[in-house]
N, C-alpha and C positions, 0 to 999 in steps of 0.2 A: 535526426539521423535514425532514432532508433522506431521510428513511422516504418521505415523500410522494412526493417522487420519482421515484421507481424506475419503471423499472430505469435506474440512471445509467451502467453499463458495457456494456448489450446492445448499441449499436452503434458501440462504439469497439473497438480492439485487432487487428482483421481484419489492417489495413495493417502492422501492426508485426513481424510475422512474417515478413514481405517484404522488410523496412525492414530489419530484423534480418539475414538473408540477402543482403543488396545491402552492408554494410556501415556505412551511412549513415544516421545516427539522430541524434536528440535525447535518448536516452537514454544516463544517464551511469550509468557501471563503480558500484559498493559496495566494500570495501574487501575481499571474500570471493568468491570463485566465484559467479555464476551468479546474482548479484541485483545488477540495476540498479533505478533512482530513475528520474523524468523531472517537473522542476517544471514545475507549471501555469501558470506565469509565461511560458516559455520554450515552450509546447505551445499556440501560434495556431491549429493547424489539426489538432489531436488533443484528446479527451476534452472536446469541446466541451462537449455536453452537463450536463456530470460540475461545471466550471467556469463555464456557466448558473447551477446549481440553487444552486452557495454564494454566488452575483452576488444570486440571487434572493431568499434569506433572510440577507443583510445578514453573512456568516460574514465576521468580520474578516479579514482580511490577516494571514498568520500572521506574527512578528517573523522566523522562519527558515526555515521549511519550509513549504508548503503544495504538493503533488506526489501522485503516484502509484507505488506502488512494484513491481517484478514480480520472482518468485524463481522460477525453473527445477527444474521437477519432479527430486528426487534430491538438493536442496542445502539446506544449514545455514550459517546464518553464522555468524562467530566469537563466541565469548563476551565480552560486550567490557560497558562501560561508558561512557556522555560525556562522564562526568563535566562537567554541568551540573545544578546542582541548581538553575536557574534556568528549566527548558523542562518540561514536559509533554508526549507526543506523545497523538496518537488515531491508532487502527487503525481502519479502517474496509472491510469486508471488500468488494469489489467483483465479482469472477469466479473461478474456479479454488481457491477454496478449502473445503476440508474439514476432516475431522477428520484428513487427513494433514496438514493446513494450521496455523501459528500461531506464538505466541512462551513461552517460557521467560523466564518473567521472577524473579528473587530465588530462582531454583530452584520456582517453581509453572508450572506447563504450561497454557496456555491455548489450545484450538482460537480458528482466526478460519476461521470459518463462513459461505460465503453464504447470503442471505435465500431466504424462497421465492419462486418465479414471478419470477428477476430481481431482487428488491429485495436490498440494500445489507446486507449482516449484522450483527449487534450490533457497536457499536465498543465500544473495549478502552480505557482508557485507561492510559498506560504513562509511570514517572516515571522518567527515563530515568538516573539517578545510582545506581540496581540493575544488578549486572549482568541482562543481557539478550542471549538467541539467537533468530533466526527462522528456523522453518524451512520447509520444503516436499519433505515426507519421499515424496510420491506417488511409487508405481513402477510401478503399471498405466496409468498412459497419461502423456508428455510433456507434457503442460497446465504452463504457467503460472501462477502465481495472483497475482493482483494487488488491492492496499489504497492506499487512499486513507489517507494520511497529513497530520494538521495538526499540528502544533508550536503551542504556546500558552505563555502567560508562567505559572508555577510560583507559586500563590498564597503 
């Protein structure tokens, strides 16, 4: 539902590069280089839009996460596990992502790709008690790439 949409990222993000730069942000550290989170909880006056379209089609309230996530063109996160075999995430591809773009998950490689003309790219879903890396291996231009992330309860 949220395909209809689109483009839920074309006018968010601009500020954040400034915000980023001034030192003064709503966006919180990851536990690896060069990937911060920012819940949509705590984002009043960013990625409206984005937090409309799940308001709109009824997207439950994740139990843990429901946010956006952004990794820094050059950077990999650690290979890690959450060990919760109790969450599911979704990826949901939002801007700045290619085929340099994606996660490693149980050791298979998966691009997270944006849609075309602005729409939302395929989401991934990801059981997060695999080890699992994300990365954002881009070297030709400093882009960001940023995914919409929901956490759900683990059937």
């Amino acid at each position: 539902a949220l395909s209809t949409e689109a483009p839920l990222a074309a006018d968010h993000g601009e500020g954040f590069a400034e915000e980023r730069k001034a030192g003064a942000s709503a966006w919180n550290r990851m536990s690896w280089k060069g990937s911060q989170y920012l819940p949509l909880r705590s984002a009043s006056n960013a990625w409206t839009e984005t937090t409309k379209a799940l308001r709109r089609h009824a997207v439950p309230a994740a139990h843990r996460f429901c946010g956006i996530s952004r990794q820094a063109a050059g950077c990999r996160g650690k290979v890690h596990s959450d060990h919760h075999n109790f969450v599911l995430s979704t990826l949901t591809p939002l801007r700045g992502c290619t085929k340099a773009t994606g996660i490693v998950l149980d050791g298979v490689e998966t691009p997270l790709i944006d849609g075309d003309g602005g729409d939302p790219g395929a989401t991934v879903l990801v059981d997060n008690t695999f080890d699992h890396q994300v990365y954002n291996d881009l070297t030709e231009s400093a882009e960001d790439r940023y995914v919409l992330i929901v956490e759900t309860w683990h059937p």
